[in-house]
Structures are given as C-alpha cells and as structure tokens.
DOKOL-915916 format. One line per 2 residues: number of its first residue (from 1); for each residue y, z, x of C-alpha. Coordinates in nm, 4 decimals, padded with zeros to 6 digits. Layout:
% DOKOL-915916
NUM = Y/Z/X ~ ...
***
This chain:
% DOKOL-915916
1 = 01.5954/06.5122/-09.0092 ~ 01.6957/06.1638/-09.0376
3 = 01.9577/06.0301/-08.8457 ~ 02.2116/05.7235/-08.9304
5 = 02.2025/05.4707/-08.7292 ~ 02.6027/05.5692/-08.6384
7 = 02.4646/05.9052/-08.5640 ~ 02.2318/05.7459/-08.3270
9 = 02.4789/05.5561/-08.1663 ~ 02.7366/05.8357/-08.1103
11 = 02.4289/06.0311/-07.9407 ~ 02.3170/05.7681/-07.6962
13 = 02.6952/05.7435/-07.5720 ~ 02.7402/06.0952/-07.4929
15 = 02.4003/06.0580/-07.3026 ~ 02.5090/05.7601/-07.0807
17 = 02.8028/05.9394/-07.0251 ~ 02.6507/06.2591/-06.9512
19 = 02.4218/06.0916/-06.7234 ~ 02.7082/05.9797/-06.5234
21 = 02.9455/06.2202/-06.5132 ~ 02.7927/06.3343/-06.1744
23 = 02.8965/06.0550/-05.9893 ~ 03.2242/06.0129/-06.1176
25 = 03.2349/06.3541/-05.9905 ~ 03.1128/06.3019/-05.6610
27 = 03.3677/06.0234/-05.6156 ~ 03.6318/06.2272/-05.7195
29 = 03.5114/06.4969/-05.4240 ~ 03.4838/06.2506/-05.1349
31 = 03.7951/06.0552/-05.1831 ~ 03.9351/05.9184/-04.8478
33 = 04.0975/06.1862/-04.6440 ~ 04.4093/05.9189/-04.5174
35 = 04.6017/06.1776/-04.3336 ~ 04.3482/06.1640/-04.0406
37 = 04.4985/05.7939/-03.9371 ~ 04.8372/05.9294/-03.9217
39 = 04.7951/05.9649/-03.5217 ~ 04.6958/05.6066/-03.4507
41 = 04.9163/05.3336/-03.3935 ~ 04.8900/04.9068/-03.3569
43 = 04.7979/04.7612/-03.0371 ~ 05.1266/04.6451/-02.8587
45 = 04.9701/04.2637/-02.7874 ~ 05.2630/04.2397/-02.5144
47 = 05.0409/04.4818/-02.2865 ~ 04.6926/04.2457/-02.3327
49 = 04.6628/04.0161/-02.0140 ~ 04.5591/03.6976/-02.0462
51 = 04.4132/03.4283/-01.8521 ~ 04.4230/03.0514/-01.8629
53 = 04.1010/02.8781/-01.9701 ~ 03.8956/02.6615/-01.7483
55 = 03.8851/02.3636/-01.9138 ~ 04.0754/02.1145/-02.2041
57 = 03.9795/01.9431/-02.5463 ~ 03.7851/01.5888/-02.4827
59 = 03.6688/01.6542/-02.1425 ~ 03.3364/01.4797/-02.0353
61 = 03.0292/01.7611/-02.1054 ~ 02.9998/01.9938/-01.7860
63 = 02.6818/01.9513/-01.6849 ~ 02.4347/02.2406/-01.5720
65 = 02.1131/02.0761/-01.4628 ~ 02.0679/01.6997/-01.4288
67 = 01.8611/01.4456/-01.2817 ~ 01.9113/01.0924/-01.2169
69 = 01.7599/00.7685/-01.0266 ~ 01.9965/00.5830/-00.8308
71 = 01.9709/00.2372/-00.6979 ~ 02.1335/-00.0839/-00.5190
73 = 02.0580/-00.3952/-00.5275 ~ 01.9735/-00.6063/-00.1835
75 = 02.2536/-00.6314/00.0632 ~ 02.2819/-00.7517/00.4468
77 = 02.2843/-00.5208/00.7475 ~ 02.4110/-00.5067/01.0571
79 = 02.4158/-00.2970/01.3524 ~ 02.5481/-00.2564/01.6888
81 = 02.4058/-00.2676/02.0391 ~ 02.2778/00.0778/02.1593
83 = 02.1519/00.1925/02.5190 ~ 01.9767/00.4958/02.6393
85 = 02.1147/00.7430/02.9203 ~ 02.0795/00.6763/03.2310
87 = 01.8516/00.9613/03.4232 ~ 01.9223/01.3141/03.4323
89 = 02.2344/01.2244/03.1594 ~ 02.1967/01.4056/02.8427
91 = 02.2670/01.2123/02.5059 ~ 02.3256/00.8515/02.4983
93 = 02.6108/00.6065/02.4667 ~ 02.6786/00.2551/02.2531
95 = 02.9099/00.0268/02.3617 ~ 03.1567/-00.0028/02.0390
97 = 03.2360/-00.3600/02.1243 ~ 02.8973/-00.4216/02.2134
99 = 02.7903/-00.7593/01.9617 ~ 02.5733/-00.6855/01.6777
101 = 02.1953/-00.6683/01.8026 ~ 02.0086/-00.6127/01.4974
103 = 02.0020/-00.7262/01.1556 ~ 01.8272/-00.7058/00.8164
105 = 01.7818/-00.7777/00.4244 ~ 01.7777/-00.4233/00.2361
107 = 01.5931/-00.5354/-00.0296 ~ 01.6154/-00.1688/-00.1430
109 = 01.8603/00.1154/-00.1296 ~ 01.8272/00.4862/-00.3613
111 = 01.6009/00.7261/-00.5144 ~ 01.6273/01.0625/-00.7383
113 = 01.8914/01.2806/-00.7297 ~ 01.9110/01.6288/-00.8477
115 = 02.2059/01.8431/-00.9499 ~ 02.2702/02.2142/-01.1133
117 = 02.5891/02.3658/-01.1362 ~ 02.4680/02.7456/-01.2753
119 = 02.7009/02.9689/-01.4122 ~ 02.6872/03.2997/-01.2213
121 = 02.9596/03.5170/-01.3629 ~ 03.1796/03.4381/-01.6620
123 = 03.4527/03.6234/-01.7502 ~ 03.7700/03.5743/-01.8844
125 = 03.9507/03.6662/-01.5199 ~ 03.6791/03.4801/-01.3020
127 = 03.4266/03.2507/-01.3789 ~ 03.1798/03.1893/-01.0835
129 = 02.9478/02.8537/-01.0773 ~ 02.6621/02.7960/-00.8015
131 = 02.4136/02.4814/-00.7556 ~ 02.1711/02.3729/-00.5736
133 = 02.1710/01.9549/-00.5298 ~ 01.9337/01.6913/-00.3773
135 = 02.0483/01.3502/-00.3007 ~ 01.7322/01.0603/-00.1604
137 = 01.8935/00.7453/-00.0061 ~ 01.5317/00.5572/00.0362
139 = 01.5530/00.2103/00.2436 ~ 01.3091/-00.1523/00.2102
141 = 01.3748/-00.3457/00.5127 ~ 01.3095/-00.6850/00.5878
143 = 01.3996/-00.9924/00.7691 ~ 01.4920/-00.7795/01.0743
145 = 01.6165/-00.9644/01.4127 ~ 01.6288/-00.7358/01.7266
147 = 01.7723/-00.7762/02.0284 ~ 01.5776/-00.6526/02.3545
149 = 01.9211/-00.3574/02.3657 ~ 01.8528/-00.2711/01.9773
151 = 01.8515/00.0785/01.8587 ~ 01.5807/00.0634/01.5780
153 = 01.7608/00.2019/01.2887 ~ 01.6358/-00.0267/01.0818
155 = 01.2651/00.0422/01.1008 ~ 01.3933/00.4696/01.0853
157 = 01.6022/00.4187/00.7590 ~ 01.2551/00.1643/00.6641
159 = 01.0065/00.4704/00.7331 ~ 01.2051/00.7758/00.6448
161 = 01.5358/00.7102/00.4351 ~ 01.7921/00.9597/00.4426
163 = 01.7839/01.2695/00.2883 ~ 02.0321/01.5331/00.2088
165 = 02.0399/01.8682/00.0596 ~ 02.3373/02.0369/-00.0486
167 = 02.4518/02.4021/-00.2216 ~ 02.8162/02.4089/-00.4085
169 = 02.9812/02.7379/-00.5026 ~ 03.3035/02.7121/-00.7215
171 = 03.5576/02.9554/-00.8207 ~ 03.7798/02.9310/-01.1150
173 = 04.0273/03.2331/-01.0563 ~ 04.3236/03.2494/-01.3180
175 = 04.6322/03.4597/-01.2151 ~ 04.7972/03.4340/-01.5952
177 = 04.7998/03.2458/-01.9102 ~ 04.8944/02.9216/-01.7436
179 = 04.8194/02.8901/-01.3666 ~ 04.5193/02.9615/-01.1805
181 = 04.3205/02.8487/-00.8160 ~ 04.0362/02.6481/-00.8076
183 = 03.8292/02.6877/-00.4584 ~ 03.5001/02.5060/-00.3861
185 = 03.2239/02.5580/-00.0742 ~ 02.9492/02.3582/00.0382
187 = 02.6834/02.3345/00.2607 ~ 02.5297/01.9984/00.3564
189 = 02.1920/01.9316/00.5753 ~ 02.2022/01.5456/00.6091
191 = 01.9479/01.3293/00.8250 ~ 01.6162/01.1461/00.8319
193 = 01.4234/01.4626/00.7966 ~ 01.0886/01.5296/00.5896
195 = 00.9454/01.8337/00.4968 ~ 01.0559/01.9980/00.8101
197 = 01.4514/02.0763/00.8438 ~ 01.6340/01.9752/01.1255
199 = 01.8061/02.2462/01.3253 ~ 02.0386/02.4599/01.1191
201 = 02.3310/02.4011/01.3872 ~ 02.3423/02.0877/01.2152
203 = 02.4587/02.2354/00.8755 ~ 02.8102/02.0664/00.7632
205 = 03.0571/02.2647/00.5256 ~ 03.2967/02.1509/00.3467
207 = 03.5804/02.3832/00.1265 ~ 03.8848/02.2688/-00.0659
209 = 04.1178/02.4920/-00.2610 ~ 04.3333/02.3946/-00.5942
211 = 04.6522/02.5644/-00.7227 ~ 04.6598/02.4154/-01.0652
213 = 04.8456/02.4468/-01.4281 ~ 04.7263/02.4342/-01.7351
215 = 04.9919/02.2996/-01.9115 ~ 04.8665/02.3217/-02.3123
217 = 04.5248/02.3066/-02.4642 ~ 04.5342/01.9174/-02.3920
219 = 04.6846/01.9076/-01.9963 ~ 04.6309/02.0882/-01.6943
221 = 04.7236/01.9330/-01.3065 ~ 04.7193/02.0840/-00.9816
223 = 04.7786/02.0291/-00.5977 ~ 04.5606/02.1667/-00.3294
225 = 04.3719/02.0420/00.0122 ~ 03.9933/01.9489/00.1129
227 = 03.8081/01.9949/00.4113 ~ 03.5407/01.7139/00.3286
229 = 03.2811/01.4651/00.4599 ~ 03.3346/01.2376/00.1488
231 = 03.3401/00.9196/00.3690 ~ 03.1565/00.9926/00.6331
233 = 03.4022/01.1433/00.9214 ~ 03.4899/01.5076/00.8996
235 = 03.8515/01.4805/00.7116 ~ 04.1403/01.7196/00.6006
237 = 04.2937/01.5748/00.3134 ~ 04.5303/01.6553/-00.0107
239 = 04.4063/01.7469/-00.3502 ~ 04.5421/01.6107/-00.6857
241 = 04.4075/01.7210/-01.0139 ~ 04.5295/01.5689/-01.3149
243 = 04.3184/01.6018/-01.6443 ~ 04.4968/01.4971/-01.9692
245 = 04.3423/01.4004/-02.3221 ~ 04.5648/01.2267/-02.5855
247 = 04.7205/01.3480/-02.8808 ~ 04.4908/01.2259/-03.1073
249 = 04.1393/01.3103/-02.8818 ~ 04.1003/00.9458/-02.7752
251 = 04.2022/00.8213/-02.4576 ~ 04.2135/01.0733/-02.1210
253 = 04.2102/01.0788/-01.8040 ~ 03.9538/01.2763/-01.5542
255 = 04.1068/01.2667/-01.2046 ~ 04.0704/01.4781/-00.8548
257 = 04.2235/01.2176/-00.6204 ~ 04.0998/01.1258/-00.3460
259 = 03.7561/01.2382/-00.4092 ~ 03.7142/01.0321/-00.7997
261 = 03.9367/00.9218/-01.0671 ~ 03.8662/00.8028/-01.3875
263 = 04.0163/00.7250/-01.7258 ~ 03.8241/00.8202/-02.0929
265 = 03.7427/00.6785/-02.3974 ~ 03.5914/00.9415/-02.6425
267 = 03.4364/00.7373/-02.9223 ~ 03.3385/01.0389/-03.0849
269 = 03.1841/01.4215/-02.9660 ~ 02.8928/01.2971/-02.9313
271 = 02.9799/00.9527/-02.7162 ~ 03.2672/00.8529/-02.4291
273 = 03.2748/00.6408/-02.1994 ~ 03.4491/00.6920/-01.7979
275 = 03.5981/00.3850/-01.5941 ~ 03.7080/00.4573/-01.2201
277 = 03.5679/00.4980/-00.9002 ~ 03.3971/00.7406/-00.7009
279 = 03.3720/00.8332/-00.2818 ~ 03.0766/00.9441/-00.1963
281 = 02.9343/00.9999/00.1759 ~ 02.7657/01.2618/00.4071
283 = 02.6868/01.3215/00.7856 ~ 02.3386/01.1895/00.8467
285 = 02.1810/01.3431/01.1317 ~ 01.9108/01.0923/01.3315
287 = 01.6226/01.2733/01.5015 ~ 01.5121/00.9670/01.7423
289 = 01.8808/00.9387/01.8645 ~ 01.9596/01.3454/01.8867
291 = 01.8554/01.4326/02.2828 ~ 01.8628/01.7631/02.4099
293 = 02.1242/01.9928/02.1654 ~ 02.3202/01.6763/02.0785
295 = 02.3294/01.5471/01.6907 ~ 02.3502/01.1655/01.6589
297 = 02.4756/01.1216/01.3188 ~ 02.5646/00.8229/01.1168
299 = 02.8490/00.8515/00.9134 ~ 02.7647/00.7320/00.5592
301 = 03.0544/00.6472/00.3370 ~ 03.0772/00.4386/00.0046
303 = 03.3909/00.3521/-00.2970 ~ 03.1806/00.3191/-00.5784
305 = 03.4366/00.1584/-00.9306 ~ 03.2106/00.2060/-01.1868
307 = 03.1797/00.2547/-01.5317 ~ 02.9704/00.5126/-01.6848
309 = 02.8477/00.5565/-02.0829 ~ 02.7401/00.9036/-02.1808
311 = 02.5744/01.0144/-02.4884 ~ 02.4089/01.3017/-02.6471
313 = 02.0459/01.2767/-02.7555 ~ 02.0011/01.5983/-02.9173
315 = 02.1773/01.9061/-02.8868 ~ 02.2656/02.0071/-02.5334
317 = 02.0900/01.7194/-02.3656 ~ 02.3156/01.4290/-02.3165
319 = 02.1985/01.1051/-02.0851 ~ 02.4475/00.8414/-01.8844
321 = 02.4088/00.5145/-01.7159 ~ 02.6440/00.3943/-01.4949
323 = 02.7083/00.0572/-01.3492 ~ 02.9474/-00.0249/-01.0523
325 = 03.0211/-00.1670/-00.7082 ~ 02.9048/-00.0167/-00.3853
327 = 03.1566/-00.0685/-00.1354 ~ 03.0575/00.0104/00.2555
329 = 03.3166/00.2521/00.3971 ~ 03.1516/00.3348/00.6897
331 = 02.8659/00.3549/00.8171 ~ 02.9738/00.4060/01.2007
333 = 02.7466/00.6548/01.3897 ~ 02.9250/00.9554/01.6467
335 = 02.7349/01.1607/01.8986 ~ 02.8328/01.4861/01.8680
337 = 02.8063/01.7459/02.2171 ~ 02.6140/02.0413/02.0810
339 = 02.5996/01.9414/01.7877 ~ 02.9704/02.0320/01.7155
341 = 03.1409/01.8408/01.4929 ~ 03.5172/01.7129/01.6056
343 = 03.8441/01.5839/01.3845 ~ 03.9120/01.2084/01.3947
345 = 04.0516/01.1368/01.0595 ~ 04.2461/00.8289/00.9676
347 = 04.4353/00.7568/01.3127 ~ 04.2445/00.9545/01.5758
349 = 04.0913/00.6624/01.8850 ~ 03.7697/00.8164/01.9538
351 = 03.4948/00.5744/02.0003 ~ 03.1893/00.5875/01.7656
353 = 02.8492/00.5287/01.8923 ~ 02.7555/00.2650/01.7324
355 = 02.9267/-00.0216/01.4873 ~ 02.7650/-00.0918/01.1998
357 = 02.8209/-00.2615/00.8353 ~ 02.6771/-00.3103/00.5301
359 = 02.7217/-00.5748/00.2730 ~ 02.8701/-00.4782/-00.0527
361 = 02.6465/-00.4892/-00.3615 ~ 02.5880/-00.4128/-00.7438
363 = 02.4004/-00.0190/-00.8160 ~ 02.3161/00.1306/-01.0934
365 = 02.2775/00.4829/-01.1525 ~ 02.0841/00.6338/-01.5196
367 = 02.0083/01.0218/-01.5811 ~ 01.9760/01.3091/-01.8763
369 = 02.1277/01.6229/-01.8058 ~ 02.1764/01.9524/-01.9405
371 = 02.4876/02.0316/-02.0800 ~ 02.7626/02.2582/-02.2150
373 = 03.0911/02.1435/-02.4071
***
C-alpha cells in the first residue's frame, strides 16, 4: 500500500515519540526527593575562627632560597697593640689605650652568601619558616706596618677571612583576625674557621619576639624586643615593626627598627625598588688568640644605607643589586672567660681587648633568588 507523504510524516512522529517516551518516564520516576534536606541548616559564619594573614599587598617578594656575592671596595685598617700572658696566666690581655700598632690597605673585603628561609608548616593558625644561611667575609691585605707588640690580625683575616654559619627559625602565630606574635631564633658559629668547626661552646643565639597588628589588608605594626648580635656586642634591644603600602600600591614602607628600615617604590609587580639602611654584624671567634677554653672574638658591626633594585626574570626567580655605604660600627675585639659571653650594651665600661677601626667605603651587593609573592 502506498502511503502519502502526510501519512509518512504522521508515522515517523509517533516513532520519535515512542522512542522517547522511556526517558521522559524515567525522569518522571527519579525526580529529586527534596524532603531529605529538610534536617540541614546554614553554617552560622559567627562560629568560623579566623586568623590574621602574614603578610600585606606590595610587600618586597619573600624570598626562599637565594644567593648573592657581596663586596667592598678598598678601605684603611687599623688595629691596636696586643700582648701575650705572662707565664702560667691563661688568655691574654690588650691594653685599650695602647696606640695603634698595625696597619693596612684592604684592597678587598666579601664573598658569597647563601640564604633559605623554607616553609615548614603552613597553616592558617601557624605558619612555621626554617633556613639554613652562609655568610664569607674574605680579606686582601696589603701595605701592612707592624709594630714589634702587633697582634697579626691582619695576615689571619689575609689567610683565612671570616666565616659564619647561621640557622633562623621563625614563627608567625596569629591569636585572631587582627593581632598575632612574631618570634624568631638563631644560631650563629662565627670565626676564622675552615672546614673544621670551632668548638660548639662557641655557638651564639640570638631570639626576638613581636606582638604585632595587622591593621587592614594594606598596614600591619608591632612592638616587641631582640636579643641580638647585630653590631657586634651581645645587645637587648626594642622591636618596631611598621609595614605600610599606599593606597594606590605605590609608595611603602618596609621597617623592623633597629635591625633595617626602608621605604618602597613598586614600579610595577614585577619591579620595586628599597632605599634605607641595614645593621649587620656577628661575633667572630679568632683561633690564634683563643688560649685554653677562652674565645677571643672580634666584634664585627656595620650601618649599611643602601639602595637596592629588584626585579623578576621569569616566574618565581627575581634578582637584586644593591649599592650602599659601609659604615664601621665596631670592630672592637673581647676575650671572653670560658667562652661565656657577658652584657655590655650601650653604657656598660668593660674594656675590650683590642681597639680597632676600619675606614668607611662604597659595597655592592648582586644576587637571584627564589621567590614567593
């Protein structure tokens, strides 16, 4: 039988509809069940604790790994008069008013420097960060004059340098959505040595602990103390934190006085540039000069102003080079009795074993580091 072609078309729709009549079906049968939701209820957000962050907007890149080459350009030096116990005395003595006995040109002063700041737990209520850092202060003498009574530091800081090795553990601890402590350890070994570490009694630590406020996404300040080497002499001093980046991601500052302060130019997220100063220092330990279970240690201490550029190269690998002033602090030696370390800080009147200064001069410090924003 022949069909019209209307005939054909009224067939070929009760097929496709035919064919899915099943599903519509099936639909039909598995339609949500809602009444199994009538039990829950909304998260009351006044319950959820939460914690300040660790950082603000425009803040120079923290940096995880880095390594940089340090150097100063040539300099005078000067150092006192130094004379060696008398028999059956242990240590040694330096008259402090004793006149200067031996000089030198340092043609050179630096070397590499390592750095790693490793995150080792990170969570929203604690946020634990751990490094391991190596600083070389390498030394080209010349032009030495000596005295019959000089001590020969020159030709040690010529042959071995200084050397020290240091491990940093901070803790950012926030207590609510706004405050929080910041506490910091270290461990320093500091001295001429080489390959083989001087005695471990010699190890100087160093802790300083933050109470701090985090004031809005673009301000945070706190107060706190230090127990730090910084310039040389063991010292207990205050703590002030103020970071703060401008309304319109610009201009900031980067500041934890006494330690380093510094103002911030962002030219863009990729590019800023910090202008301030810096103290740096350590308790070098002198083999030669240590008798018996006494440390002889010269206490280094510099104010570096500077101004350092940093830039990203690609992705999370960002370079700086900074260029500044090395000022000489100190760089006054002590004798310490069993190798135990003693307080002197800004007023005390013990005498140091030896007088010495440095002339200031130019450095320049250049490095690529690993970082995170």
């Amino acid at each position: 039988m022949q069909m019209s072609k209307k005939q054909i078309c009224l067939l070929f729709t009760i097929m496709f509809l035919a064919g899915f009549s099943p599903i519509f079906a099936q639909e039909e049968e598995e339609e949500e069940d809602w009444s199994m939701y009538d039990d829950l209820e909304l998260v009351d957000e006044s319950n959820v604790k939460r914690f300040a962050k660790p950082t603000i907007v425009g803040l120079s890149p923290t940096r995880f790994l880095s390594v940089s080459y340090d150097q100063q350009l040539g300099y005078d030096m000067n150092l006192s008069a130094a004379r060696f116990p008398a028999s059956g005395n242990s240590g040694w003595g330096v008259d402090e008013a004793a006149p200067i006995s031996e000089t030198g040109r340092v043609n050179f002063t630096g070397g590499m420097r390592f750095n790693s700041n490793i995150p080792i737990i990170s969570k929203s209520n604690l946020v634990w960060q751990s490094g391991l850092n190596y600083m070389r202060v390498g030394y080209n003498i010349g032009g030495v004059e000596a005295e019959q009574n000089a001590s020969g530091l020159t030709q040690i800081l010529d042959e071995r340098g200084l050397n020290n090795l240091n491990w940093t553990n901070t803790f950012f601890v926030p207590i609510s959505e706004e405050n929080f402590f910041i506490f910091q350890g270290s461990l320093d070994m500091s001295g001429d040595y080489g390959f083989s570490l001087q005695p471990f009694n010699t190890v100087r630590w160093s802790l300083a602990a933050v109470y701090a406020k985090r004031v809005s996404e673009r301000k945070r300040w706190g107060l706190g103390l230090a127990r730090t080497y910084r310039v040389g002499n063991l010292n207990y001093v205050p703590v002030v934190m103020y970071d703060v980046t401008s309304a319109d991601r610009k201009w900031g500052t980067e500041i934890l006085f006494p330690a380093r302060a510094h103002g911030r130019y962002n030219f863009s997220k990729s590019a800023l540039l910090l202008f301030g100063y810096e103290l740096e220092g350590q308790s070098y330990r002198i083999n030669d000069f240590s008798v018996g279970n006494n440390s002889y240690e010269i206490r280094r201490g510099e104010l570096r102003p500077r101004i350092e550029l940093q830039k990203q190269l690609s992705g999370p690998f960002w370079m700086h080079f900074q260029a500044g002033y090395r000022i000489d602090y100190t760089f006054n030696a002590d004798e310490l009795e069993g190798s135990r370390e003693f307080f002197r800080g800004f007023f005390g009147t013990q005498e140091y074993g030896m007088v010495n200064n440095l002339g200031n001069t130019v450095y320049f410090n250049v490095g690529i580091s690993f970082v995170t924003l």
